[in-house]
N, C-alpha and C positions, 0 to 999 in steps of 0.2 A: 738380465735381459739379453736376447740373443737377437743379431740384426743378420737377415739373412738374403741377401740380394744381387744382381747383378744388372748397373744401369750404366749405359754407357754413358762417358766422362766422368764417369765417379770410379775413385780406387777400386780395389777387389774387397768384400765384404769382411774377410780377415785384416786387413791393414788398416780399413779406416775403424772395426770396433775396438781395435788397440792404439787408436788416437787417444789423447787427452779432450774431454768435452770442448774446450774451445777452438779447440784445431776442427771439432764435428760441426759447429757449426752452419757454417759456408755450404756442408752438406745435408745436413739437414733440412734447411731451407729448397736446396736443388731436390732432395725428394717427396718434400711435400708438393712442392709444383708440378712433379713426375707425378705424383698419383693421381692430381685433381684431373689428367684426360686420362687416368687406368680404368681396366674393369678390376673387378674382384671378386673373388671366392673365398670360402670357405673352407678349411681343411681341417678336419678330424685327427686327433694328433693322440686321441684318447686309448690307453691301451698298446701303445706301438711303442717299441726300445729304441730306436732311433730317429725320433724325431726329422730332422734333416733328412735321413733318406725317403721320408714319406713326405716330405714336401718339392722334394725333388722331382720325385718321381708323377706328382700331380703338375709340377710345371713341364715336364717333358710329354705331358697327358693331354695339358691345355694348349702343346704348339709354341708355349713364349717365347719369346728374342729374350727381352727383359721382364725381371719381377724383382718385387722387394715384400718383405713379412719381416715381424719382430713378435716376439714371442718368452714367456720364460719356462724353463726346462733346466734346473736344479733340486738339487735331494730335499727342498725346502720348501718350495712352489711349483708347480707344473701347470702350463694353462690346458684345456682341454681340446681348444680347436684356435686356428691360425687366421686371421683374415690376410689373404693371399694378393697381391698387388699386379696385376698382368698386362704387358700389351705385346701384342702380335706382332 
């Protein structure tokens, strides 16, 4: 699973998904509080080799400060669409 986000007071999205789950915690909890006043969308992920840069590219579309998505995108599993976490 890939955690793909930027919310301020939380590390950078590469350092905390290389935490050890109990260190995630503490943060997980601050993002589910983050999302219950987000909007969110939908992003199509089906089809496209880089993942990431098509969800980038739809947060630089929608205007965000911050967003957050989690997603899986390995040789094993693939999700097909992203529900995208946003606020202005």
């Amino acid at each position: 699973m890939t955690r793909l986000f930027k919310i301020n007071g939380l590390p950078k999205d590469s350092v905390f998904n290389n935490l050890i789950f109990g260190r995630q915690i503490d943060g997980l909890r601050a993002i589910e509080l983050w999302k219950s006043g987000a909007q969110s969308i939908y992003v199509s992920i089906k089809r496209v080799q880089n993942s990431k840069s098509e969800i980038k590219k739809c947060v630089k579309m929608s205007g965000a400060k911050e967003f957050y998505c989690k997603y899986y995108d390995d040789s094993e599993w693939r999700d097909d669409s992203v529900e995208l976490f946003y606020k202005i």
